[in-house]
LUMRO-435858 format. One record per residue (C-alpha): x, y, z; residue number from 1. Coordinates in steps of 0.5 Angstrom, whole numbers. Each point is the difference from the previous one (the first is absolute). Example, Ala and Ser with C-alpha at 12.3 -4.5 7.8 and 13.67 -1.06 7.14 Angstrom:
<sites>
       x       y       z     n
      25      -9      16     1
       2       7      -2     2
</sites>
This chain:
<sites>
       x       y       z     n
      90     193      98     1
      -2      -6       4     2
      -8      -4      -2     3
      -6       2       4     4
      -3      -6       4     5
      -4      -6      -1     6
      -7       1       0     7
      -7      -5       0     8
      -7       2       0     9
      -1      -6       3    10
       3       1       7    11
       4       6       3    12
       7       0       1    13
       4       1       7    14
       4       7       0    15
       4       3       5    16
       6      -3       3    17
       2      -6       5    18
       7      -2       3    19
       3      -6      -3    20
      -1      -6       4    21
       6      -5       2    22
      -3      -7      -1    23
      -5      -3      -4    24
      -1      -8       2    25
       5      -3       0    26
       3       5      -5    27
       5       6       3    28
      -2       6      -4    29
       7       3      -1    30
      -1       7      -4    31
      -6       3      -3    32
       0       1      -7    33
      -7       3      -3    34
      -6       1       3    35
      -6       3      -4    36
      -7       1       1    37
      -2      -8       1    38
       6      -3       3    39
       8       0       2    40
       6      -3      -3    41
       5      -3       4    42
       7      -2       0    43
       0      -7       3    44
       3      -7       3    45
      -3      -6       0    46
       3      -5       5    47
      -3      -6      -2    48
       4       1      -7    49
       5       4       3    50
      -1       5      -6    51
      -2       7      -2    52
      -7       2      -2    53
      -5       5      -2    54
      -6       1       5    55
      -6       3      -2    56
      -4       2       5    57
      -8       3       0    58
      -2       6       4    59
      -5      -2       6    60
      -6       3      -3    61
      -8       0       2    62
       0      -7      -3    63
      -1      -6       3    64
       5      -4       0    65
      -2      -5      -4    66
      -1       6      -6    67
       7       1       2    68
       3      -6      -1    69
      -5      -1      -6    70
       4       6      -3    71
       7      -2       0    72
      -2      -8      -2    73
      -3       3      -5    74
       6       4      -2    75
       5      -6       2    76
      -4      -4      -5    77
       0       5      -6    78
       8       0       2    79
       0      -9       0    80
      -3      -1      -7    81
       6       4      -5    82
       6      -2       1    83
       4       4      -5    84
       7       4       1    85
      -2       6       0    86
      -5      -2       6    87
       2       0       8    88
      -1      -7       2    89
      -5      -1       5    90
       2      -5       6    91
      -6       0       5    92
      -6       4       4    93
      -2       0       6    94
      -3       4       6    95
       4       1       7    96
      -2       6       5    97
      -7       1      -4    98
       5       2      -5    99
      -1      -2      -7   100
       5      -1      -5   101
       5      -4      -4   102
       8      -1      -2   103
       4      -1      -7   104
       6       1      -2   105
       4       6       2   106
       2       5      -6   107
       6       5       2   108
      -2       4      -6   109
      -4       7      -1   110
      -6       2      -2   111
      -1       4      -8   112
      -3       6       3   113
       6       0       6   114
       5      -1      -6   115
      -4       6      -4   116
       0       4       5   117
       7       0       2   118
       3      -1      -7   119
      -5       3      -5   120
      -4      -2      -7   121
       3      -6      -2   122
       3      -2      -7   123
      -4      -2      -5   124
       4      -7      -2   125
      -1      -1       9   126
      -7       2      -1   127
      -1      -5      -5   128
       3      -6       4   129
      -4       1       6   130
      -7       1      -4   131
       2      -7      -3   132
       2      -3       6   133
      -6       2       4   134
      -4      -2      -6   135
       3      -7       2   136
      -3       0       6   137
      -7       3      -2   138
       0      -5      -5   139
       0      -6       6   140
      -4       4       5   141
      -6      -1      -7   142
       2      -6      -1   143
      -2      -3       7   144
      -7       4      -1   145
       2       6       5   146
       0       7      -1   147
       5       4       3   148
      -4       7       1   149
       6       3       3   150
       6       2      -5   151
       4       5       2   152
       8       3       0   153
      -1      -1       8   154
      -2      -8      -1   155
       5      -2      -6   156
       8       0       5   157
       6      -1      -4   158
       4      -5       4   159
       8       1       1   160
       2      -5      -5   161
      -5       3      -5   162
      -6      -3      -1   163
      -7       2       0   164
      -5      -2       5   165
      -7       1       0   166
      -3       2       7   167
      -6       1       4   168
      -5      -5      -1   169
      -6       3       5   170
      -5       3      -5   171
       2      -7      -4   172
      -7      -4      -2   173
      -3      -5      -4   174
      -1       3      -7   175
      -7      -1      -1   176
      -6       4       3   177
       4       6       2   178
      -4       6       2   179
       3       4       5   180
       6       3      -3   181
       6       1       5   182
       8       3      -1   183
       4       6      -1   184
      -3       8      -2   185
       3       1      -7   186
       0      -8      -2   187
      -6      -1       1   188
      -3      -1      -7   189
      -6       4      -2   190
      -5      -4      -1   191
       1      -3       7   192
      -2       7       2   193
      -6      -1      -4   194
      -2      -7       4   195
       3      -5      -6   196
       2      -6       3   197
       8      -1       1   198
       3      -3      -5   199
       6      -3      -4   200
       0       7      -4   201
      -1       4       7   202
       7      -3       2   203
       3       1      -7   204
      -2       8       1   205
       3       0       8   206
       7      -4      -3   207
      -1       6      -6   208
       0       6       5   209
       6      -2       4   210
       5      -1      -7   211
      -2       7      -1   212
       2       2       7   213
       6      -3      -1   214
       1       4      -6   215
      -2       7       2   216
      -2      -1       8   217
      -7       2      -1   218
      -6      -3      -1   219
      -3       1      -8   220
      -6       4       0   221
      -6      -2       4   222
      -4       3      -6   223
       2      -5      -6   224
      -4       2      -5   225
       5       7      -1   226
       5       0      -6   227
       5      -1       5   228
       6      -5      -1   229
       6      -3       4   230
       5       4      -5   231
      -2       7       3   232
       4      -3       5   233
       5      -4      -2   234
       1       1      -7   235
       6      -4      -1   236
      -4      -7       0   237
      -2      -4      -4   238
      -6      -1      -5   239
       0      -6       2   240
       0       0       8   241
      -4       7      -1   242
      -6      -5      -4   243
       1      -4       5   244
      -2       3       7   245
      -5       3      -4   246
      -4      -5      -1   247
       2      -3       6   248
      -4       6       3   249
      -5       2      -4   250
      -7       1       2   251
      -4      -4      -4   252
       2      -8       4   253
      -1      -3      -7   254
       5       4      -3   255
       5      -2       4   256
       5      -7       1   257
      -5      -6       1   258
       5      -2       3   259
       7       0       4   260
       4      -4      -5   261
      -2       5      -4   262
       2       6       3   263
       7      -4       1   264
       1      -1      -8   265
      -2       6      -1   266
       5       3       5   267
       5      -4      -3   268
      -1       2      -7   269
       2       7       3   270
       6      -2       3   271
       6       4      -3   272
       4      -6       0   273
      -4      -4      -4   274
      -2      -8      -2   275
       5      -4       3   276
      -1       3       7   277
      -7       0       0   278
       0      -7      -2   279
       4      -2       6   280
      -5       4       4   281
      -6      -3      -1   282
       3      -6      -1   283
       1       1       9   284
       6       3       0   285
       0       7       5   286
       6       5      -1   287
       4       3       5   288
       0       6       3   289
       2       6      -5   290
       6       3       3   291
      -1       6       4   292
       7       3      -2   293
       4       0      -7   294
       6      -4       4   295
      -4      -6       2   296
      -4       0      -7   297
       8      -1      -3   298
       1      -6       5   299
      -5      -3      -1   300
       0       0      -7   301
       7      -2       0   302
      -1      -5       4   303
      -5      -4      -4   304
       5       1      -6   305
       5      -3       4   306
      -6      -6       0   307
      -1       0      -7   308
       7       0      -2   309
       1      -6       5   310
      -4      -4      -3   311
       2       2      -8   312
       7      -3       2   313
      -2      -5       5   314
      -7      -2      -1   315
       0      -2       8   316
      -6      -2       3   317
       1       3       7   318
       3       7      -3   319
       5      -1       5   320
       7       4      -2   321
       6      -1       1   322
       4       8       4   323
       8       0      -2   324
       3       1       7   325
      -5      -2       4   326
       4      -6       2   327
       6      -4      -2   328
       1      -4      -7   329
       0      -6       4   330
      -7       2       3   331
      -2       2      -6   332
       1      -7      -4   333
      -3      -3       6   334
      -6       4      -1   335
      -1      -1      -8   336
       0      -8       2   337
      -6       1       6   338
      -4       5      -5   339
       1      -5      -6   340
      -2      -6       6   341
      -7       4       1   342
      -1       2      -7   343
       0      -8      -2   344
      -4      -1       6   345
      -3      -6      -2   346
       6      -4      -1   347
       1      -5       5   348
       3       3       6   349
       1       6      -2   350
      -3       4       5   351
       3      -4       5   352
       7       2      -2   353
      -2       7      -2   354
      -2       2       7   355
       6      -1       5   356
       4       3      -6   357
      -4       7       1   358
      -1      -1       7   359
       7       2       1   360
       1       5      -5   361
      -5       4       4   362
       3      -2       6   363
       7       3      -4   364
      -4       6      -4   365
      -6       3       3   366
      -1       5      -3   367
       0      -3      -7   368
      -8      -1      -2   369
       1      -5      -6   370
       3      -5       6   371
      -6       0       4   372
      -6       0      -6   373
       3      -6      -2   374
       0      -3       6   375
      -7       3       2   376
      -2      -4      -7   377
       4      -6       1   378
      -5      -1       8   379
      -6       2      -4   380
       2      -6      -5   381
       0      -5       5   382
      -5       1       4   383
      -5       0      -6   384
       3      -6      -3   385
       1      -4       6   386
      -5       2       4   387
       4       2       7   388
      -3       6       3   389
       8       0       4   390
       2       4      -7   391
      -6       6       1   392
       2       4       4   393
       8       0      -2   394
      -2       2      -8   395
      -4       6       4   396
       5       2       2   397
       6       0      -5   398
      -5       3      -4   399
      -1       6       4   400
       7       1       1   401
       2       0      -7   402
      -5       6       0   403
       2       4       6   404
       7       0      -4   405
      -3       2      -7   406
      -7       1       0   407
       0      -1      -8   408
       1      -8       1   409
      -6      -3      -4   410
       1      -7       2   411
       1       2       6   412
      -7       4       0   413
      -2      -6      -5   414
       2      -6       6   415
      -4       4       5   416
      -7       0      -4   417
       1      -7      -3   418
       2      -2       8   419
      -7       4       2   420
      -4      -3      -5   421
       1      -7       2   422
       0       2       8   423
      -8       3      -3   424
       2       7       1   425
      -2       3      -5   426
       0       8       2   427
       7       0       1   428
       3      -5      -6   429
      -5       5      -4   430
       5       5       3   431
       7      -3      -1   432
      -2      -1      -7   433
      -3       7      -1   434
       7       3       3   435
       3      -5      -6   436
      -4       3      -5   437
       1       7       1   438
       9      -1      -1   439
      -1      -6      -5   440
      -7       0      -4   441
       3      -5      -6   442
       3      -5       5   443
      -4      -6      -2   444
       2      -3       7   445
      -5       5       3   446
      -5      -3      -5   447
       0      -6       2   448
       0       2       7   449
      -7       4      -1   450
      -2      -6      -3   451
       1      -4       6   452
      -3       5       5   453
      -7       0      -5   454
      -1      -8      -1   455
      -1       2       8   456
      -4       5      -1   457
      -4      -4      -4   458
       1       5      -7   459
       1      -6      -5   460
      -1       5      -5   461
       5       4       2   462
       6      -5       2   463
      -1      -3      -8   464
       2       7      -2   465
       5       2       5   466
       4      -7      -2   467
      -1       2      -8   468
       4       6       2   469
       5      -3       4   470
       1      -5      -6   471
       0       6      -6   472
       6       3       6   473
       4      -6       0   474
      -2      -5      -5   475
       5      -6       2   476
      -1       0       7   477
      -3      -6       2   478
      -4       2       6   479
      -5       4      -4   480
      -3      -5      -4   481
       1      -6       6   482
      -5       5       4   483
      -4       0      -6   484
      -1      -7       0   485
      -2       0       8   486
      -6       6      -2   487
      -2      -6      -6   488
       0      -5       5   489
      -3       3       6   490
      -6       3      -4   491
      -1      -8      -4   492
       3       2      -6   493
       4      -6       0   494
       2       1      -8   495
       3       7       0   496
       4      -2       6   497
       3      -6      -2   498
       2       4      -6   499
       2       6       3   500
       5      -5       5   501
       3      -2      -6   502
       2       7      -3   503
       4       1       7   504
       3      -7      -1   505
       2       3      -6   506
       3       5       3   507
       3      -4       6   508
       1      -7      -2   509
       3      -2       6   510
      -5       3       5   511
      -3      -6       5   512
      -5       5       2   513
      -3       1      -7   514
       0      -8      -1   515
      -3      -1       7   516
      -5       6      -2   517
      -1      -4      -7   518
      -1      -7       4   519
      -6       3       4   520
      -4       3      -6   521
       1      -7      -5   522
      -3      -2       7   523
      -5       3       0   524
      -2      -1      -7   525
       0      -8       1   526
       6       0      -5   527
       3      -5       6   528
       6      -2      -4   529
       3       6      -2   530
      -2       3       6   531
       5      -6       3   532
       6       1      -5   533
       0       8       2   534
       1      -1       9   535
       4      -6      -1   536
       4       6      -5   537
       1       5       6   538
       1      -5       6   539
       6      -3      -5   540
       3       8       0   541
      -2       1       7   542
      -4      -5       5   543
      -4       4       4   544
      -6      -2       5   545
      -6       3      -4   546
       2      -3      -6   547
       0      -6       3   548
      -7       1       2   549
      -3       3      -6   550
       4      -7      -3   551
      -3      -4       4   552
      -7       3       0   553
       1      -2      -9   554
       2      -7       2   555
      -7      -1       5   556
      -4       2      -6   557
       4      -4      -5   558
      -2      -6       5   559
       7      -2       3   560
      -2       2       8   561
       7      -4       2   562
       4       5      -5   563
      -5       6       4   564
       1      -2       7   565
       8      -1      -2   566
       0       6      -3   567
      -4       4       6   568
       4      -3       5   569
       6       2      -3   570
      -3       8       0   571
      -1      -1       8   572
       7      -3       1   573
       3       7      -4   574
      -5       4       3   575
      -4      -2       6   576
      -4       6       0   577
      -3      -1      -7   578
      -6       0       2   579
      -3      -2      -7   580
       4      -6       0   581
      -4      -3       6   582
      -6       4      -4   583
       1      -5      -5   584
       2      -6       4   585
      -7       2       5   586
      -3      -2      -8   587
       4      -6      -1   588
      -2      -3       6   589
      -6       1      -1   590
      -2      -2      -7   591
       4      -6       1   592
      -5      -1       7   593
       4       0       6   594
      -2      -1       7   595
      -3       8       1   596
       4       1       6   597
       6       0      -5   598
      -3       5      -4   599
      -2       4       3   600
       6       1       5   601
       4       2      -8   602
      -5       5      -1   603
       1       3       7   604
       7       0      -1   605
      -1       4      -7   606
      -5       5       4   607
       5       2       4   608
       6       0      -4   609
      -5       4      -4   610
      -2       5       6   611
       7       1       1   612
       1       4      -7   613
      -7       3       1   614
       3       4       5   615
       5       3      -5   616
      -4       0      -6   617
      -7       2       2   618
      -2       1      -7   619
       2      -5      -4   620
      -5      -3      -3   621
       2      -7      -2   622
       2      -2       7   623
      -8       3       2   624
      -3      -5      -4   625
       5      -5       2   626
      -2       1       7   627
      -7       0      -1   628
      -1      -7      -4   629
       4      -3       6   630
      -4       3       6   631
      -6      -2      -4   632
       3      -8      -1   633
       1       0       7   634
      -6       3       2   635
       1       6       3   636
      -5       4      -4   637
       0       7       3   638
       7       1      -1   639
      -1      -3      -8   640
      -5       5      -2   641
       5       6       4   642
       6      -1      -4   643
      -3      -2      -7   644
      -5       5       0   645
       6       5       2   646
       5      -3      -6   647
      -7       1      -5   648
      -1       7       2   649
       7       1      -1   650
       1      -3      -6   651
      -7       0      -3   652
       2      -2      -7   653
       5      -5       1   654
      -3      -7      -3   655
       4      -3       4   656
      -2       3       6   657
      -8      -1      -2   658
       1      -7      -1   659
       3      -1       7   660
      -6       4       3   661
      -4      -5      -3   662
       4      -6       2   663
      -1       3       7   664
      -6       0       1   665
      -2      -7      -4   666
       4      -3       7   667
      -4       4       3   668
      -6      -2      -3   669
      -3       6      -2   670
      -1      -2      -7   671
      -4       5      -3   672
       6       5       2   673
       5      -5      -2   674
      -5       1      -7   675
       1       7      -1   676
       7       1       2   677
       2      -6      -5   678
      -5       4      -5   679
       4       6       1   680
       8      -4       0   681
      -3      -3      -8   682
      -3       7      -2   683
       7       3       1   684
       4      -5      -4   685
       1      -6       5   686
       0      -6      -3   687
      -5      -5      -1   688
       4      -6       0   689
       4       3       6   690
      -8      -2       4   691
      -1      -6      -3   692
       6      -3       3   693
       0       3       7   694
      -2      -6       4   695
      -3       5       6   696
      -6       2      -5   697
      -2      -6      -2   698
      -7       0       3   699
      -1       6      -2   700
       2      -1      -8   701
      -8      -5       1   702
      -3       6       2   703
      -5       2      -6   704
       2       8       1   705
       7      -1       0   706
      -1      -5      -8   707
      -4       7      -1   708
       5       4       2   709
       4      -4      -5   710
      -4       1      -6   711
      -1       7       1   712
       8       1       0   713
       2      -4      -6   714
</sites>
């Protein structure tokens, strides 16, 4: 039984039938998914990104067409302001052919109420899942101060791989001050019937009724107050879930959840399997779908039990395993010496070596997918730590050769999302990682990658738990705590990242990455000397351009600025597309008061250098705020207040980031703005003697708001 249509008291919807169209703009409007009583959904294509998309359009109506498109703004608005996984992510809005409407992300999925109606009442363990997810999604959707107002089994999609979307955001509005109600017959809560206002409980009763069609295909009784219970229809639930839709739905508002996380923890109190699941849930993790046959449930089973058995005996970050037969011995001891190079990645050389090795053995065994996970890893390595986008693409596609071959390789899964993390697109990482987790939950790998993707998202919160996991997973795994200590440092905790570094030197005493890392938070802390002893370690382990920089960048502070230049030059000469090298070279010259062409020529060589990798990494937020202070030294303000701007909003609780913004504007000569963004930076922990020193705010440090602003944070 299919959901009756939408319905507003605030304008009258379209009914009846139109042709699909063919074009949209400049979007080919491949096949009609879904229409309703406001709009159309097509399958499309862009070709300015050469990619499939999602087109919603607006039905004309009797309405201008400024109403129109104020319609669907509004709509792609609501949908712009949560991101979350369990969300459809929104791309842009536009009006072509008097036609108002919006593009996302294309979902290959179905619908519940398509599901439902095709195979029936869910299982109450399903059930439990897809309430816990949607209870995610509702959770961001409050959080941004917006009401859905439409929750209903036809606007939740399951997508292929198995997570679960929140759709249709076009009753969506601000949470304050609602007065017309709007939705679907049978989810309407009922004092909305009554003229309440919409509201948080109103979404927790539509979000109650669509668990219980799940479970019985019907809507609960309109008449709440009779002595009625979901148990005459599914006496084999439990307690616990039953109490749970019952306050979800109750008549009364204030009897049901105050919240969606609520509603979530109460779900998770029913789920059959228990703590341990529902801690994973919570913590961000979406399940797989439940297998729709007893055979594919014992694959998967079986397939996650091969995980874990692997990393009992082996204890491999990549969960790659070897199969017998699959190519000679000789291929075989080659392989376990490549998987060994990409395991010991920060060991000099190692990844160079490692990639022709499983190159060939690809080449020699295509069907053999640990080969290709490895490989795909190994590019991905490269590209993060030497920056070359040149390596993007091939850890792409590896990676997704390891899963066309065997769709239960979690490091390839986990590749593909750390990769989509760093490229900023977060929906497909969330993705990648959600098909990890649902053949390997306990994979600590998984965690970490989910850290990465929510220090992204701006979910500090989340990141520090996701990193504890992994670290209860894997204790000796020298990554965790490293990540940890990156979270301290950007978030201006300078002590817990110096220590949390030391722990994974501990762990990794030969790491050069782990030292270069503790150089720069010893840097950061003013403690120059041991900040100095740590990179000249990891330069003697492995000289490396960014260590020579960061070492050179200590020196400068010290007061030798011959040792400085000597150093910066030497990054340039290793890596002549270093653009904080010709950064920090830009700095010297100009300290020491050289003629302004010359410094302004090196800044210019360290924007376009900077630009360069831009275009790679369009969401990393250190290269922003970079960029941005070097647009304002050579005074190109415009483009100095886009791009710091741009790395605040992404990150807006990085001291780091907050301190740069400030320095920006200083340059800028905008002092009051400079002011409140140093406030800021201090607020969240950035250090004080970190601004005393910085020679761009000299002036601003004689400014009486800026001596009060000092008073109030010591």
């Amino acid at each position: 039984m299919m959901d009756d249509p939408t319905i507003s008291l605030s304008g009258g919807g379209w009914r009846g039938k139109r042709p699909p169209l063919a074009q949209w703009g400049p979007f080919e409007l491949q096949e009609r998914v879904g229409q309703g009583g406001f709009g159309e959904v097509y399958r499309a294509w862009d070709p300015a990104l050469q990619r499939v998309v999602a087109v919603k359009l607006l039905h004309p109506r009797a309405e201008s067409e400024e109403e129109q498109t104020a319609a669907v703004l509004r709509e792609a608005r609501a949908m712009a302001r949560v991101i979350h996984p369990n969300i459809v992510p929104i791309y842009g809005v536009h009006t072509y052919d008097g036609r108002a409407g919006f593009w996302s992300a294309y979902v290959r999925g179905k619908t519940l109420s398509a599901l439902l109606a095709a195979n029936g009442p869910f299982g109450p363990r399903e059930a439990i899942h897809i309430g816990v997810d949607i209870c995610r999604a509702l959770s961001a959707v409050h959080a941004a101060g917006l009401l859905h107002r439409d929750i209903k089994t036809g606007n939740v999609m399951r997508e292929e791989g198995g997570r679960i979307l929140l759709m249709d955001f076009g009753l969506t509005h601000e949470s304050d001050g609602i007065s017309n109600y709007g939705g679907t017959t049978g989810y309407i809560a009922p004092e909305l019937l009554g003229g309440a206002n919409a509201s948080v409980r109103s979404d927790i009763y539509a979000l109650g009724v669509l668990i219980y069609r799940l479970l019985c295909e019907k809507y609960p009784p309109a008449d709440g107050s009779g002595g009625w219970s979901l148990l005459d229809q599914r006496p084999d639930l439990s307690p616990e879930l039953v109490r749970a839709i019952h306050t979800a739905i109750d008549p009364d508002p204030e009897k049901r959840f105050a919240s969606a996380a609520q509603m979530a923890a109460a779900l998770n109190e029913a789920d059959p399997e228990g703590s341990s699941s529902s801690a994973a849930r919570l913590a961000g993790v979406t399940p797989a779908a439940p297998a729709p046959s007893g055979i594919l449930r014992v694959r998967r089973y079986a397939a996650a039990c091969i995980v874990l058995l692997i990393a009992a005996t082996v204890g491999y970050l990549l969960r790659s395993h070897w199969h017998p037969g699959s190519a000679s011995s000789a291929a075989h001891e080659r392989y376990e010496a490549a998987h060994d190079l990409v395991r010991n990645y920060y060991r000099p050389g190692a990844l160079a070596k490692a990639i022709p090795i499983l190159q060939a053995i690809s080449r020699e065994n295509p069907s053999f997918a640990p080969a290709f996970a490895d490989l795909g890893r190994a590019n991905y390595l490269q590209f993060t730590q030497n920056r070359d986008s040149a390596f993007a693409e091939p850890a792409r596609k590896a990676s997704l050769a390891a899963i066309a071959i065997d769709a239960n390789q979690v490091s390839a899964h986990v590749t593909l999302g750390m990769l989509y993390t760093q490229l900023g697109r977060n929906d497909l990482a969330a993705q990648e990682l959600d098909a990890a987790a649902g053949v390997d939950r306990t994979d600590a790998e998984v965690w970490g990658a989910r850290a990465e993707l929510y220090q992204h998202q701006g979910r500090n919160e989340d990141m520090e738990t996701a990193l504890r996991t992994a670290m209860d997973l894997a204790p000796t795994d020298w990554r965790w705590p490293r990540l940890l200590a990156d979270h301290y440092y950007r978030t201006g905790r300078n002590d817990p990242a110096i220590r949390a570094a030391q722990d994974a030197l501990r762990l990794a005493p030969d790491n050069p990455r782990i030292l270069n890392n503790l150089g720069l938070y010893f840097w950061s802390a003013d403690r120059l000397d041991e900040a100095r002893v740590n990179l000249e370690k990891a330069i003697a382990i492995e000289p490396d351009y960014t260590r020579y920089s960061n070492l050179g960048g200590v020196e400068r502070d010290l007061g030798d600025n011959a040792a400085a230049v000597a150093l910066f030059q030497k990054a340039i000469e290793l890596n002549p597309n270093d653009y904080r090298a010709w950064n920090y070279l830009a700095d010297i010259y100009q300290r020491q008061r050289a003629d302004p062409a010359k410094v302004r020529e090196t800044y210019l060589k360290s924007i376009s250098r900077g630009d360069a990798l831009l275009k790679t990494e369009p969401k990393n937020t250190s290269l922003l705020a970079d960029l941005g202070v070097m647009s304002a030294a050579v005074g190109d303000m415009g483009e100095s207040v886009r791009l710091i701007r741009q790395a605040a909003a992404l990150d807006p609780d990085s001291a780091e980031i907050l301190f740069m913004t400030g320095v920006a504007y200083e340059l800028m000569n905008q002092r009051a703005e400079a002011l409140k963004w140093i406030a800021s930076a201090l607020r969240h922990g950035y250090p004080l003697k970190s601004v005393e020193k910085s020679p761009d705010l000299a002036l601003l440090r004689t400014d009486k708001r800026y001596l009060a602003i000092v008073a109030a944070v010591r």
